[in-house]
C-alpha positions as CSV (number, residue, x, y, z in Angstrom):
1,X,81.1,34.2,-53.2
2,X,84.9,34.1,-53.1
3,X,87.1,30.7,-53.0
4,X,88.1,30.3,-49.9
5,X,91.2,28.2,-48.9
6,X,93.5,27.2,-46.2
7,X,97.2,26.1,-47.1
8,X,99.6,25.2,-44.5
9,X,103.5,26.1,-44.8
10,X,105.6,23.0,-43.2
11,X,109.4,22.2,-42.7
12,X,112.3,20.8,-41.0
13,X,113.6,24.0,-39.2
14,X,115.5,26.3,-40.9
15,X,114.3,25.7,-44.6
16,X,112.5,29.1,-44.8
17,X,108.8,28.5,-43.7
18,X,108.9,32.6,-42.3
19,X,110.7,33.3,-45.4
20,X,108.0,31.9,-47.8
21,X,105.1,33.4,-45.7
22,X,107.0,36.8,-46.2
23,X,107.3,36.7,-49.9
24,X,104.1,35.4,-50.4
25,X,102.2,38.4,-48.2
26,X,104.8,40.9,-50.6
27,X,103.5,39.5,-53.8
28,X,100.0,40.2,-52.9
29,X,100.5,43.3,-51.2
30,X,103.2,45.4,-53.4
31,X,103.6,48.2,-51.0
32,X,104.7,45.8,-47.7
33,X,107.9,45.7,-47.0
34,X,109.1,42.1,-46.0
35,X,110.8,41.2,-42.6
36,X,113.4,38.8,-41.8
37,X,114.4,36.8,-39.3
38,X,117.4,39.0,-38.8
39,X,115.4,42.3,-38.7
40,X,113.4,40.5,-36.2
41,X,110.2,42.1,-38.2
42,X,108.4,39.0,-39.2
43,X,104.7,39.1,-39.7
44,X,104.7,35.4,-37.7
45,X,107.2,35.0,-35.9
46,X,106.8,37.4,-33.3
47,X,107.1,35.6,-30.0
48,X,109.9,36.8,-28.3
49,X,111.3,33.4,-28.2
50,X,110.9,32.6,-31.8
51,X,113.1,35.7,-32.5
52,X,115.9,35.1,-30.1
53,X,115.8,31.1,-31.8
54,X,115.0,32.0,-35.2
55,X,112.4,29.2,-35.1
56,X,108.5,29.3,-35.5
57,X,106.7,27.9,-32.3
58,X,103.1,28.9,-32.4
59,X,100.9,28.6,-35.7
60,X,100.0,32.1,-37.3
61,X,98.0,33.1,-39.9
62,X,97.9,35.9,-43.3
63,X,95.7,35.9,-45.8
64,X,96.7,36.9,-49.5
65,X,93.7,37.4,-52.5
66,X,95.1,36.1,-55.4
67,X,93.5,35.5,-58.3
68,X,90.0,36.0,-57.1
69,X,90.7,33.6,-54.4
70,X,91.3,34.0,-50.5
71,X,94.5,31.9,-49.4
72,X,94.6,31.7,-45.6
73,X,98.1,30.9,-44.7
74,X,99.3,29.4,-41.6
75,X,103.1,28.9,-41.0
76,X,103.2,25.9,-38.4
77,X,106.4,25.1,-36.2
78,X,109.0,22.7,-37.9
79,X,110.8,21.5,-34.4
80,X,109.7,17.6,-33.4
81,X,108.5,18.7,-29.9
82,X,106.2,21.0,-31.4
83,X,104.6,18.9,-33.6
84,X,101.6,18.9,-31.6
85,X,100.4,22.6,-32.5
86,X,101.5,21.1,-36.2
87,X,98.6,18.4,-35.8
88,X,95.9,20.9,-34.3
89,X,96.7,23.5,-36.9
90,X,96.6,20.9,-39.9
91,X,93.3,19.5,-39.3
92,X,91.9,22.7,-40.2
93,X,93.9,22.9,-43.6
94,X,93.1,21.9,-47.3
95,X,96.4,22.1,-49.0
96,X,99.8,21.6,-47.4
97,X,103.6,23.6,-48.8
98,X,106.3,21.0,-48.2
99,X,109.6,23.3,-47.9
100,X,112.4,21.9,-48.5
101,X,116.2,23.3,-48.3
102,X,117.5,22.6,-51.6
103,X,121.3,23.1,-49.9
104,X,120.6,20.2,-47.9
105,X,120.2,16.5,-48.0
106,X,116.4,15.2,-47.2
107,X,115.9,15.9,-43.5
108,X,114.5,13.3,-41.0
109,X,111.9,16.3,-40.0
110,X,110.8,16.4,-43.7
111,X,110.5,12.7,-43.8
112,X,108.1,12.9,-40.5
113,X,105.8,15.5,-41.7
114,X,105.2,13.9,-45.2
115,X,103.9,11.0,-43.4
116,X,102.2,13.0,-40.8
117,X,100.1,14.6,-44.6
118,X,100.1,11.1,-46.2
119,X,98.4,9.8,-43.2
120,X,95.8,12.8,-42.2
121,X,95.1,12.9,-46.6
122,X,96.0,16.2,-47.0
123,X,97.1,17.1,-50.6
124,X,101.1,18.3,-50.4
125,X,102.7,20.5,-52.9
126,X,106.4,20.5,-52.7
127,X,108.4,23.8,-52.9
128,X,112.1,23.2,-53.0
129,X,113.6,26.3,-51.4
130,X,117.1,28.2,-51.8
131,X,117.9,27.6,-55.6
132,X,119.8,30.8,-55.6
133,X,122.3,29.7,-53.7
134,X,125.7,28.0,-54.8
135,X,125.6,25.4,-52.5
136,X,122.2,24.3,-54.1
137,X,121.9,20.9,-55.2
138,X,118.3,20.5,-56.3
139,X,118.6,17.8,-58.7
140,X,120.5,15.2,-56.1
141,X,117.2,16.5,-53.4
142,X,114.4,15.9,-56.0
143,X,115.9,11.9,-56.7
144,X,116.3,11.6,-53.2
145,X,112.9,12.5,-52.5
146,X,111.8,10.4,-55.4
147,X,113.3,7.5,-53.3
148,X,112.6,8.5,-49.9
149,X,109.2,9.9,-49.9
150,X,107.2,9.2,-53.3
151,X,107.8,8.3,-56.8
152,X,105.3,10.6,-58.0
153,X,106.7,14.1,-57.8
154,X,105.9,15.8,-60.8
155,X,108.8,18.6,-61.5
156,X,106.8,21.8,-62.6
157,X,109.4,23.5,-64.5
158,X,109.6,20.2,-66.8
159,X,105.7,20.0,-67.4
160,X,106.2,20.7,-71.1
161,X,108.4,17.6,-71.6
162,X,107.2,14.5,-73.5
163,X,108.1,12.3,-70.5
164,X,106.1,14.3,-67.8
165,X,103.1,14.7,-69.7
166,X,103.1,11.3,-70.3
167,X,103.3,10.5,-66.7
168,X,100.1,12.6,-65.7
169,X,98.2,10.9,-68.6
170,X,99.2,7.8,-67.3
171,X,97.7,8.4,-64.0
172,X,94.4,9.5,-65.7
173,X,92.0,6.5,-67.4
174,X,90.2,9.0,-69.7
175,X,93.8,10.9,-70.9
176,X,95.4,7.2,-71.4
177,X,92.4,5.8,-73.5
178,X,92.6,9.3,-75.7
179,X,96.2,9.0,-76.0
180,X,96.1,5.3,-76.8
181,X,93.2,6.1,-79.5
182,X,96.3,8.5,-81.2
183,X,93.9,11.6,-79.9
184,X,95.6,15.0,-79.6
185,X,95.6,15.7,-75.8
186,X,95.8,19.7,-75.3
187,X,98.2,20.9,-72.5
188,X,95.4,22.4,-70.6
189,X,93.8,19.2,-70.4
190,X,97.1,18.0,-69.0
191,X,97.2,20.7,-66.5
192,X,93.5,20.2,-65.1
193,X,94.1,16.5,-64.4
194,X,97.2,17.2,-62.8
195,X,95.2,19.1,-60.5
196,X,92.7,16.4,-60.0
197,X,95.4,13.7,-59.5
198,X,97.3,16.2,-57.1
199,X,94.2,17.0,-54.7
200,X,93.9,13.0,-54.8
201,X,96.9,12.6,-53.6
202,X,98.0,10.7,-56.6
203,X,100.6,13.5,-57.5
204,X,102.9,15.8,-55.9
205,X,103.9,19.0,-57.8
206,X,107.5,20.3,-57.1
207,X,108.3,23.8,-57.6
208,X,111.7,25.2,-57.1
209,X,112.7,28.4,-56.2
210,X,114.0,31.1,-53.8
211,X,111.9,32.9,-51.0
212,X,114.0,35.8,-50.0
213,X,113.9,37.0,-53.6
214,X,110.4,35.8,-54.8
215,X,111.6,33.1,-56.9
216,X,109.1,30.4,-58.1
217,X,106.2,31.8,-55.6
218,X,104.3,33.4,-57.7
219,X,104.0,30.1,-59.9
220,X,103.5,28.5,-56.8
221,X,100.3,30.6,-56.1
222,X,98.9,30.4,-59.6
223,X,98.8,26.5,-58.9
224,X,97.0,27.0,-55.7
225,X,94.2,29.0,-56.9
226,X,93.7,27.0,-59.9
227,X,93.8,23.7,-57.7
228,X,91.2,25.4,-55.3
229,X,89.2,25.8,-58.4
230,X,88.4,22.3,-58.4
231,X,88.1,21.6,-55.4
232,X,85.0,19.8,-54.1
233,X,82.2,22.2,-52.7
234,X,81.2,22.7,-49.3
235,X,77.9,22.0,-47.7
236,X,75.7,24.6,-46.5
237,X,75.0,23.2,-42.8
238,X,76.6,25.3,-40.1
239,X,80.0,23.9,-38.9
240,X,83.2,24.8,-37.3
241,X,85.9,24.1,-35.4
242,X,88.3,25.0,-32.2
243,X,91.7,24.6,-33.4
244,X,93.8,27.3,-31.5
245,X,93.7,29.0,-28.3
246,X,95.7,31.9,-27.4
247,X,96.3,34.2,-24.2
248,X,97.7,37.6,-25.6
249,X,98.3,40.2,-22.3
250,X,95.9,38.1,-20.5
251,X,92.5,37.8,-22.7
252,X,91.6,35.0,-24.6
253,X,91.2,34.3,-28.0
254,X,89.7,32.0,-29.7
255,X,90.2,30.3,-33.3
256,X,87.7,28.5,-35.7
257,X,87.7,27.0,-38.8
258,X,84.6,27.6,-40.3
259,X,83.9,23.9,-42.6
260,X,80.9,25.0,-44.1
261,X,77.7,27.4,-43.8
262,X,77.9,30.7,-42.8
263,X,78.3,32.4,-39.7
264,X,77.0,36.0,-38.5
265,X,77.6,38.6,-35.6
266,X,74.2,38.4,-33.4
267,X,73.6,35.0,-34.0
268,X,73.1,31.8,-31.5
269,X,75.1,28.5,-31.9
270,X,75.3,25.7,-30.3
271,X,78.5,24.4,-29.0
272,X,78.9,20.3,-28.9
273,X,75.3,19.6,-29.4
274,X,74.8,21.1,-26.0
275,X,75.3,24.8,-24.6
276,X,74.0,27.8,-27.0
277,X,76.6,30.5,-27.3
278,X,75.7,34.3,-28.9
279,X,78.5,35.2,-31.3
280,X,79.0,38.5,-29.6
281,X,82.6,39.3,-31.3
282,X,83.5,38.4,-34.6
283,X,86.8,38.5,-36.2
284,X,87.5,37.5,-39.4
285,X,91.8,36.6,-40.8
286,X,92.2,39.4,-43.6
287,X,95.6,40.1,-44.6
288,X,98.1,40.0,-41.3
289,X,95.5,40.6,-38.5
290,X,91.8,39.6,-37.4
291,X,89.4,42.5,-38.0
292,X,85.5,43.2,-37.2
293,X,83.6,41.4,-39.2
294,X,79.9,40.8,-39.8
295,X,79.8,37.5,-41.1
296,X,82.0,34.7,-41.8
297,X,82.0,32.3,-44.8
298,X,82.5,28.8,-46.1
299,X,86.2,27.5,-45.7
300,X,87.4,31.3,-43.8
301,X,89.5,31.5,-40.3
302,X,88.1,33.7,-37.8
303,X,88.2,34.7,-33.8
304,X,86.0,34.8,-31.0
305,X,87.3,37.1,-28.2
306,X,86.7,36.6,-24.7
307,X,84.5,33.5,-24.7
308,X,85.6,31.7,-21.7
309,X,84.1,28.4,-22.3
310,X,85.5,27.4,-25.5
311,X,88.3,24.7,-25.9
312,X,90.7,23.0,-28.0
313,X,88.1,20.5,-30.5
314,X,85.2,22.6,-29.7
315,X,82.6,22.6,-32.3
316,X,80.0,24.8,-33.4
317,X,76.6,23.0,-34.4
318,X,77.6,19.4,-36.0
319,X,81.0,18.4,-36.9
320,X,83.1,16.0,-39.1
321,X,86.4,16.5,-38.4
322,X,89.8,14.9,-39.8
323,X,91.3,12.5,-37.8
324,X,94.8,12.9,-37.7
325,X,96.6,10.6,-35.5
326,X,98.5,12.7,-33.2
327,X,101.9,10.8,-30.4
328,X,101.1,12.2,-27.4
329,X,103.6,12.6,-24.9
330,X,105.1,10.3,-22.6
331,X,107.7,12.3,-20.9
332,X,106.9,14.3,-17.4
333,X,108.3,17.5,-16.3
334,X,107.8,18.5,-12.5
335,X,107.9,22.1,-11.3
336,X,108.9,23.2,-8.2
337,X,108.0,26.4,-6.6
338,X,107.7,28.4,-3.4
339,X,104.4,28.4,-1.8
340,X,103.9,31.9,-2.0
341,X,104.3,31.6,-5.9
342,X,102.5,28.5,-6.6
343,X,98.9,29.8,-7.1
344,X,100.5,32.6,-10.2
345,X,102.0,29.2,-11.6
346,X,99.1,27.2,-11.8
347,X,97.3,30.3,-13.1
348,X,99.4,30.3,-16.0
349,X,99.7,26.4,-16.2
350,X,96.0,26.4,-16.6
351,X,96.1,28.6,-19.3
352,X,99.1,27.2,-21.1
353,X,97.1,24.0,-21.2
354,X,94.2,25.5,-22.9
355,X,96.5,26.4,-25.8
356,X,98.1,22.9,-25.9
357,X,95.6,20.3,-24.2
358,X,98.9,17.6,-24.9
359,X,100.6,19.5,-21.7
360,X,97.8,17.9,-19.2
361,X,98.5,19.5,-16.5
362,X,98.2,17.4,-13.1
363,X,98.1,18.1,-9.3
364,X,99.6,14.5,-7.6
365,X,96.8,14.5,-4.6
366,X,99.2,13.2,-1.6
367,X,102.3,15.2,-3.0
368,X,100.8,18.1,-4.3
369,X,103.2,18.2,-6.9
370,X,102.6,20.1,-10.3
371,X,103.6,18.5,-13.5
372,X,103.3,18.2,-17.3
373,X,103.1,15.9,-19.9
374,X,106.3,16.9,-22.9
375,X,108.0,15.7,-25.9
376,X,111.3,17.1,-24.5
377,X,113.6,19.9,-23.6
378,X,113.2,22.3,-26.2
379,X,109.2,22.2,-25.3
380,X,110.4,22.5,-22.0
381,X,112.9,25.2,-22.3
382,X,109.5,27.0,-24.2
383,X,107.5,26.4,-21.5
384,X,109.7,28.2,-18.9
385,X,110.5,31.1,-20.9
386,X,106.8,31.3,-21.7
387,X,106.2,31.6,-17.6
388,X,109.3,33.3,-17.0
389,X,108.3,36.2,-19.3
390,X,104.6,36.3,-18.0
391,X,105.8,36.7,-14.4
392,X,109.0,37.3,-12.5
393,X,109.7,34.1,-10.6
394,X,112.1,33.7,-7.6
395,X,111.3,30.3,-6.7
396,X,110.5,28.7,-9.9
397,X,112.4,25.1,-11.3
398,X,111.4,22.6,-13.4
399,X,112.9,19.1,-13.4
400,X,114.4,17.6,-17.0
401,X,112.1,15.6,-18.7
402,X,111.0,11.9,-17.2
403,X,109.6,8.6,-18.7
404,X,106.6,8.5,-17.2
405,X,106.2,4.9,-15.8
406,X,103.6,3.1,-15.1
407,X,103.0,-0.3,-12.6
408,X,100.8,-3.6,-14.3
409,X,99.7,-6.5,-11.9
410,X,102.2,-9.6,-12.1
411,X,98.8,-12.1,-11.2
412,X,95.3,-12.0,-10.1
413,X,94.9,-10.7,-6.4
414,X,92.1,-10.7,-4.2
415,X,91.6,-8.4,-0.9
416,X,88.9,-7.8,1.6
417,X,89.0,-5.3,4.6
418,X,86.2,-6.4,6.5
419,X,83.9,-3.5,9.0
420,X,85.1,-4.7,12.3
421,X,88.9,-5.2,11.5
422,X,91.0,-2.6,14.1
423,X,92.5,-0.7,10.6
424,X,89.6,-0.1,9.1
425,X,87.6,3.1,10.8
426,X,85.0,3.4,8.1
427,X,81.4,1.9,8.2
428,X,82.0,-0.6,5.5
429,X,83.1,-3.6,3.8
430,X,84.7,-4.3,0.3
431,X,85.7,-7.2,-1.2
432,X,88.1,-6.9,-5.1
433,X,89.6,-8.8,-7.5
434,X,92.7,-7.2,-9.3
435,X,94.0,-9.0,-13.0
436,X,95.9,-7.8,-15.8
437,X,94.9,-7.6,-19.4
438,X,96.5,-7.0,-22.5
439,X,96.5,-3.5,-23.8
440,X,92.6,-3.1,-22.5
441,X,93.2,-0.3,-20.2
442,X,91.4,0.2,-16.9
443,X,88.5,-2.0,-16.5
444,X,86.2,-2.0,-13.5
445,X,83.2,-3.9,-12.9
446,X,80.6,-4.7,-10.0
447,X,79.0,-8.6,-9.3
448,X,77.3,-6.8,-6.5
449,X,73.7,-6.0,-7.4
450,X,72.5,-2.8,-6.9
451,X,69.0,-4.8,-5.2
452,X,71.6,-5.3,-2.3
453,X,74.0,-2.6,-2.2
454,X,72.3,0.9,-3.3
455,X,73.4,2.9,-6.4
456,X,75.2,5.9,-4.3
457,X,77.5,3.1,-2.4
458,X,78.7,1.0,-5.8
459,X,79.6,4.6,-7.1
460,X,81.3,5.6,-4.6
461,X,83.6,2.7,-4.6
462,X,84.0,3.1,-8.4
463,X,84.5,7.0,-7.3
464,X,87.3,5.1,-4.7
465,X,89.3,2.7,-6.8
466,X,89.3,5.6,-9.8
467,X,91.8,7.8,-7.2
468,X,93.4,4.5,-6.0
469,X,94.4,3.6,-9.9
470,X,96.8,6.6,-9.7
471,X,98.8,5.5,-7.1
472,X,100.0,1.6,-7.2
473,X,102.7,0.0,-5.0
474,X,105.8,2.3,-6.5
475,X,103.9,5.2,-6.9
476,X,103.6,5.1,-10.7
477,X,99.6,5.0,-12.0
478,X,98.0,1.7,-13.1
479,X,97.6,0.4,-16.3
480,X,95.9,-2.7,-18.2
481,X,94.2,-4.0,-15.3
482,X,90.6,-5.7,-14.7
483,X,89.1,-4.6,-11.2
484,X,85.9,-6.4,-10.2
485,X,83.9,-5.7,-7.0
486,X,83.1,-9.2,-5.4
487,X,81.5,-8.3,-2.5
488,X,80.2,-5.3,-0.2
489,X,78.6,-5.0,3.3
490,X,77.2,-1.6,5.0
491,X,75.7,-1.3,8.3
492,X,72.2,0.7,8.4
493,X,71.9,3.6,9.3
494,X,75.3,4.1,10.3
495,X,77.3,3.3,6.6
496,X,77.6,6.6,4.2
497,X,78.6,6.6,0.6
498,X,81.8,8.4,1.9
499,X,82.9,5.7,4.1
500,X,83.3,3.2,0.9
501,X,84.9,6.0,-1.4
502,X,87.2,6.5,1.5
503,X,87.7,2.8,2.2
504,X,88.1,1.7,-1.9
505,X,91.5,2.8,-2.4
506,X,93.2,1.1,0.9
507,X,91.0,-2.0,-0.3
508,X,92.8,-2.1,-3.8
509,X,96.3,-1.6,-2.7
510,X,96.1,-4.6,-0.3
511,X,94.9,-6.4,-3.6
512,X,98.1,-5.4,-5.4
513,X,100.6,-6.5,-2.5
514,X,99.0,-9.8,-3.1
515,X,99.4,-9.2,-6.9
516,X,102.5,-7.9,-7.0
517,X,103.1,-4.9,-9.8
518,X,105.7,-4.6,-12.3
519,X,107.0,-0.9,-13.2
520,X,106.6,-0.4,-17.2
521,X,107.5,2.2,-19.3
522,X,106.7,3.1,-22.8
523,X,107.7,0.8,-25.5
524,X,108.7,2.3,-29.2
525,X,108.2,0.8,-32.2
526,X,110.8,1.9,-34.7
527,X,111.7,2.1,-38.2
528,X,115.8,3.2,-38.3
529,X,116.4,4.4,-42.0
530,X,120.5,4.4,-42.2
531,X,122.7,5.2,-45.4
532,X,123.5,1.8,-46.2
533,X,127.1,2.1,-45.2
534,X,126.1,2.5,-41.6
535,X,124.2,-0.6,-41.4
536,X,126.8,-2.0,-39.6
537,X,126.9,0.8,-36.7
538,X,122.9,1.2,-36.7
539,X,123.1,-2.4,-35.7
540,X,125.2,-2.2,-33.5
541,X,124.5,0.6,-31.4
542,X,120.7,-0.2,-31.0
543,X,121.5,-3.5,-29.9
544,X,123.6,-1.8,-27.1
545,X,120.2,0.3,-26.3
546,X,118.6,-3.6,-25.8
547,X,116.6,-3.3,-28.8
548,X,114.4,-6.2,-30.4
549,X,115.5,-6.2,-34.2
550,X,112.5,-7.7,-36.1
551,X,113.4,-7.2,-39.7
552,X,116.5,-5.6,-41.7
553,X,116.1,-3.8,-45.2
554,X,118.5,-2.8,-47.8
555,X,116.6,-0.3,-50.0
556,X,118.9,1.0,-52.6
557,X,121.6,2.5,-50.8
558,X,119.8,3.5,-47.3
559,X,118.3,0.2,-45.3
560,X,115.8,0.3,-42.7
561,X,116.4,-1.9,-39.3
562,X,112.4,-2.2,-37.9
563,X,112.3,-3.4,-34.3
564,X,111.2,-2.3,-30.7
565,X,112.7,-0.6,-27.6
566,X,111.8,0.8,-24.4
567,X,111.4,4.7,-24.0
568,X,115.0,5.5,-21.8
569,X,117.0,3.4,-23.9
570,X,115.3,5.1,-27.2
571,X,115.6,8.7,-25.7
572,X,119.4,7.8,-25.7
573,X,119.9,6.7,-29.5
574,X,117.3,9.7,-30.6
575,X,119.5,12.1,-28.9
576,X,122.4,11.0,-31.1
577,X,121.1,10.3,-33.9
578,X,123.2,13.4,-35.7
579,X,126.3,12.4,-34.7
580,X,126.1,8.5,-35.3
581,X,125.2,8.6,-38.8
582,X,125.9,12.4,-39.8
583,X,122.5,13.9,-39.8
584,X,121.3,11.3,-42.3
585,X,119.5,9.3,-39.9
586,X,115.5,9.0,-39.7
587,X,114.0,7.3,-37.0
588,X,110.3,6.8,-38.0
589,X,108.5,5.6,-34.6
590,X,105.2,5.6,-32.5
591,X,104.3,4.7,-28.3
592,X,102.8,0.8,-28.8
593,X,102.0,-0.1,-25.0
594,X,104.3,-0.5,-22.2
595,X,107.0,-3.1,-21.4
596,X,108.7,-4.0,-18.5
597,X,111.7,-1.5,-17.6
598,X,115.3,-2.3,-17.5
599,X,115.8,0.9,-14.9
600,X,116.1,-1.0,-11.6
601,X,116.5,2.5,-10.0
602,X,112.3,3.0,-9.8
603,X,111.2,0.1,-8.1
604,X,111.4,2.3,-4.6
605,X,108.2,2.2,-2.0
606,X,106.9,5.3,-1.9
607,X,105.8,7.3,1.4
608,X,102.8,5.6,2.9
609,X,100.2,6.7,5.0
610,X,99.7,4.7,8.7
611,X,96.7,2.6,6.8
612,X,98.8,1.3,4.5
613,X,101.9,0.8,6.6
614,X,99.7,-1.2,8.6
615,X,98.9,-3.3,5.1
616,X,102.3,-3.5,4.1
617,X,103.3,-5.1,7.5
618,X,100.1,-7.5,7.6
619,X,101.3,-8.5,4.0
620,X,104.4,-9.3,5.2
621,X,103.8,-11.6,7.9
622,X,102.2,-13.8,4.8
């Protein structure tokens, strides 16, 4: 059976990720002619979108054969807001191709996605792109690297030399005993532990060369097959993986990644342990599109056309996935739209969200507002062009991209509303305790036995308090926060499950006006890696953004300021990063909880309904 393998292409923008995928497709398929980005004739790029930006947005896939091996290639966006399609589309790749612009100094991007590989495990070879031009300075990009990313790159052209052979036999306890016991250590020897130390992770392979005109790819391949060769075997048990979904002119297709086993046309499955599924379709990736195929093997891409019920993480029989951690995304993005419109947008919304499950798509219950979770504008700008072109809307806006805020409780609170109080028209009674926790999330719990109050009333109030966490004193959803239910009375026959669901949430916020809620907002932990000469500035200007400085580094001649921040004042430094320290900032970072905002602007009461009005006032008079 062939060797089958998945390699991923990834970049900072603009470092030729299309232009790779292009030259490698040509090499293995003499007669194609390649595209370019300025020819608009890409065999990925072809969103329209992608073209008029010149930047990748969705993973696609070829296949090559080379040497007896099948190379699935997927070139994945290089843009930060993207970076969650880069995560999905990774965890379903063996091998990664760091690009790299060898014109430029080491992007932050770059930076980013080799810890993003480091930190999933995957195996990264490095190609360092654009040799062939004058303004190429791949020497000065290879020592930066060396400093910036790992002190094990291993430069291909130089594997003859004394000093990197030495290296690899260094990193290898059988090679170093030989060579210490004055044994003669053959090259191909060399070259198969280089392999072994590379899919370990223990070595990184640089190749340099040019993509538009075929430069170093084909040496670049070689290296892949071989290293494939190698590489640990499969099992035989049926698995596989959702990792894309795609709408194209309305009908839905769906992606796997087939871990191991085999796969026919005919056959049943069962998805998550749970549902069977008859593999009705199949389409298998061979060369620049997904054709009929009749089975599917170890390691190979494939499609399933038309299965409604498949998502995003989906698996097929058993699964033992990658864990990558992936930032999700704290910013919101409201749309507004006429009424006649609105059921075509959430249409599309829905179907946009099966593609990228990070968008989370939300209906605000009182408001009826439609919004979505984003990294930022460019993901935005995507998202209405994406709609835009689907379906002509007159009414359609979206809102710039928001923190999303959340409310905490300031101290413990208790509340009843009792059955025979004038506000309360429901057949019951409920009695809670509110307290915050430390990062522990939404806890609920009941002292009320179920002996005394039945099973459908307690879940109904749980039901209750679980619509009630969206909406605290400001509007902004709860977080970090212990509910316990103290006490309950119903009145027989009259009480119904939906009189305490009902009841639950108005019970809750009169247990937060005695608790009082703070607004939070994401907090960021940060590394800032500066040139050394703008220490001075990188101080300064985060301090101005209220930032906690916890530690300062000088690390040859770039230091690294490590502290925290909230979300606003960080959006503000990120968005000038470039310009303060001349594109040779990085700002390594991750959400760690919430703080309390600085942004006084938020803490507004929201529209209430008479119930709570009547609350607020009785709260008052306290």
């Amino acid at each position: 059976m062939k060797k089958i393998i998945n390699v991923g292409i990834v970049a900072h923008v603009d470092a030729g990720k299309t232009s790779l995928t292009e030259s490698i497709y040509s090499l293995a398929h003499p007669d194609y002619q390649k595209g370019s980005i300025k020819k608009e004739n890409m065999l990925t790029d072809t969103l329209d979108i992608e073209k008029e930006r010149g930047i990748t947005i969705k993973t696609n896939s070829i296949s090559v054969d080379w040497q007896g091996t099948k190379i699935n290639i997927l070139d994945m966006p290089g843009h930060i807001e993207f970076f969650g399609e880069v995560i999905r589309s990774l965890s379903v790749v063996d091998i990664a191709i760091l690009l790299v612009s060898s014109n430029d100094v080491l992007q932050p991007q770059t930076r980013r996605i080799f810890d993003v590989l480091s930190e999933a495990g995957i195996p990264a070879v490095i190609f360092v792109n654009k040799v062939d031009l004058l303004t190429a300075n791949s020497k000065e990009l290879i020592k930066e690297m060396s400093e910036k990313l790992s002190d094990r790159l291993v430069e291909m052209d130089k594997i003859e030399e004394i000093e990197t052979k030495e290296r690899i036999i260094e990193n290898s306890e059988f090679l170093l005993a030989q060579y210490l016991a004055d044994h003669k250590i053959k090259t191909d020897r060399i070259a198969e532990a280089l392999r072994h130390q590379f899919l370990e992770r223990n070595m990184y392979p640089v190749f340099k060369g040019s993509a538009i005109k075929n430069l170093g790819v084909r040496g670049l391949l070689d290296f892949l097959t071989e290293a494939s060769a190698v590489m640990n075997k499969a099992s035989d048990v049926q698995s596989a993986v959702v990792y894309k979904v795609e709408f194209v002119r309305g009908r839905k297709q769906t992606y796997l990644n087939l871990l191991s086993g085999e796969l026919s046309r005919g056959e049943y499955v069962k998805i998550n342990e749970e549902m069977k599924l008859k593999i009705n379709n199949l389409l298998c990736l061979k060369d620049n599109q997904f054709v009929e195929a009749a089975k599917v093997n170890s390691g190979d891409i494939f499609m399933l056309p038309d299965v409604e019920d498949l998502e995003i993480g989906d698996f097929i029989n058993t699964l033992e996935e990658k864990t990558i951690p992936v930032q999700l995304p704290t910013l919101k993005t409201t749309f507004h739209i006429g009424e006649h419109e609105r059921f075509i947008l959430l249409n599309l919304l829905s179907n946009l969200c099966l593609e990228d499950p990070l968008l989370n798509l939300q209906i605000e219950s009182k408001t009826n507002e439609i919004s979505m979770m984003t990294y930022g504008t460019v993901q935005q700008e995507f998202i209405e062009d994406t709609l835009r072109q689907m379906y002509p809307f007159e009414t359609l806006s979206l809102s710039l991209p928001q923190v999303l805020y959340k409310e905490k409780v300031k101290k413990m609170g208790w509340a009843r509303i009792e059955i025979e109080e004038p506000i309360n028209s429901y057949w019951a009674e409920i009695m809670l305790k509110v307290e915050g926790n430390e990062g522990l999330g939404i806890r609920y719990k009941s002292l009320v036995t179920t002996g005394y109050l039945k099973q459908s009333f307690q879940r109904a109030i749980e039901q209750g308090i679980n619509q009630g966490i969206e909406m605290g004193l400001y509007g902004r959803a709860l977080i970090d926060i212990d509910i316990t239910l103290e006490d309950a009375l119903f009145y027989s026959p009259v009480s119904t499950p939906s009189d305490f669901r009902k009841l639950a949430p108005y019970v809750l916020y009169k247990a937060l006006l005695e608790a009082g809620t703070t607004i939070m907002e994401p907090n960021i932990s940060f590394e800032l890696f500066v040139p050394t000469i703008f220490l001075g500035k990188a101080v300064s200007e985060i301090g101005r953004e209220d930032a906690e400085i916890q530690d300062i580094k000088e690390l040859k001649d770039e230091s690294v300021i490590k502290g925290e921040m909230n979300q606003s004042n960080f959006l503000k430094l990120e968005s000038h990063m470039d310009e303060l320290f001349s594109g040779k900032g990085y700002l390594k970072y991750q959400v760690s909880g919430y703080r309390p905002t600085m942004e006084k602007s938020v803490y507004q009461q929201i529209e209430v309904d008479q119930m709570k009005a009547l609350l607020l006032k009785e709260n008052k008079k306290l």
